[in-house]
C-alpha positions as CSV (number, residue, x, y, z in Angstrom):
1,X,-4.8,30.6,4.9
2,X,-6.1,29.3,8.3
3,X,-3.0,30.2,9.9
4,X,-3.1,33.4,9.6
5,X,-6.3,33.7,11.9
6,X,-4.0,33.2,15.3
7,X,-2.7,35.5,17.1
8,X,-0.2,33.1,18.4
9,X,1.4,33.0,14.5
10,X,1.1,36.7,14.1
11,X,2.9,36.7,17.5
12,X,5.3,34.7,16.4
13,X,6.0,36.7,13.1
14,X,6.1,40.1,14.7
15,X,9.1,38.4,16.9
16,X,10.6,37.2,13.6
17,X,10.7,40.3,12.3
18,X,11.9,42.6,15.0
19,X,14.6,39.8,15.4
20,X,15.8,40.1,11.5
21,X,15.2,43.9,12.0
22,X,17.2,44.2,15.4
23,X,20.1,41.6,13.8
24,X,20.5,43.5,10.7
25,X,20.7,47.1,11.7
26,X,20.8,47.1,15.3
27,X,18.0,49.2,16.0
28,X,18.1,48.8,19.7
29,X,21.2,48.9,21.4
30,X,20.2,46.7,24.7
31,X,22.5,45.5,27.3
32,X,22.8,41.9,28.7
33,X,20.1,42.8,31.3
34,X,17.8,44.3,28.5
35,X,17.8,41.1,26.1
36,X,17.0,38.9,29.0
37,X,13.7,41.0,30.1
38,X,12.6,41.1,26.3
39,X,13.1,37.4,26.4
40,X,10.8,37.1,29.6
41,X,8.3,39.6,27.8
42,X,8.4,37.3,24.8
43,X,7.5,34.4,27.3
44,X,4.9,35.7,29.0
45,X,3.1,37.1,25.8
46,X,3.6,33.1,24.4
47,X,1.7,32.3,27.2
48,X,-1.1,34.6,27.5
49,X,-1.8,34.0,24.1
50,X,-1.7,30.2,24.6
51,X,-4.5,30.9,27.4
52,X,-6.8,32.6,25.2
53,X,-6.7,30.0,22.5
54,X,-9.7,27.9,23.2
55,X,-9.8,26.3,19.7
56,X,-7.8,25.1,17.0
57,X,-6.9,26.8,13.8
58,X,-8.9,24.2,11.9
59,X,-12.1,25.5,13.7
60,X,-11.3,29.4,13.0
């Protein structure tokens, strides 16, 4: 499957995950402060990956 050769989808399913894991069980307790400087971590890693992509899936 072609998709599985970005790192921007594996990304994206590692976040999927943790979210499902963290909603479910509540592995992390986190403040107000703590959710919002994941979020900004999320971001930023959204958008280093989208600057390494110099091709499109259908070429990988």
């Amino acid at each position: 499957m072609q998709l599985l050769k970005s790192k921007t989808v594996w990304y994206a399913i590692l976040i999927a995950v943790l979210s499902i894991v963290q909603g479910y069980i509540g592995l992390l307790p986190m403040t107000p402060v703590a959710q919002m400087l994941v979020g900004i971590g999320i971001s930023v890693g959204i958008v280093i990956l989208r600057l390494l992509t110099n091709q499109p899936i259908s070429e990988k």
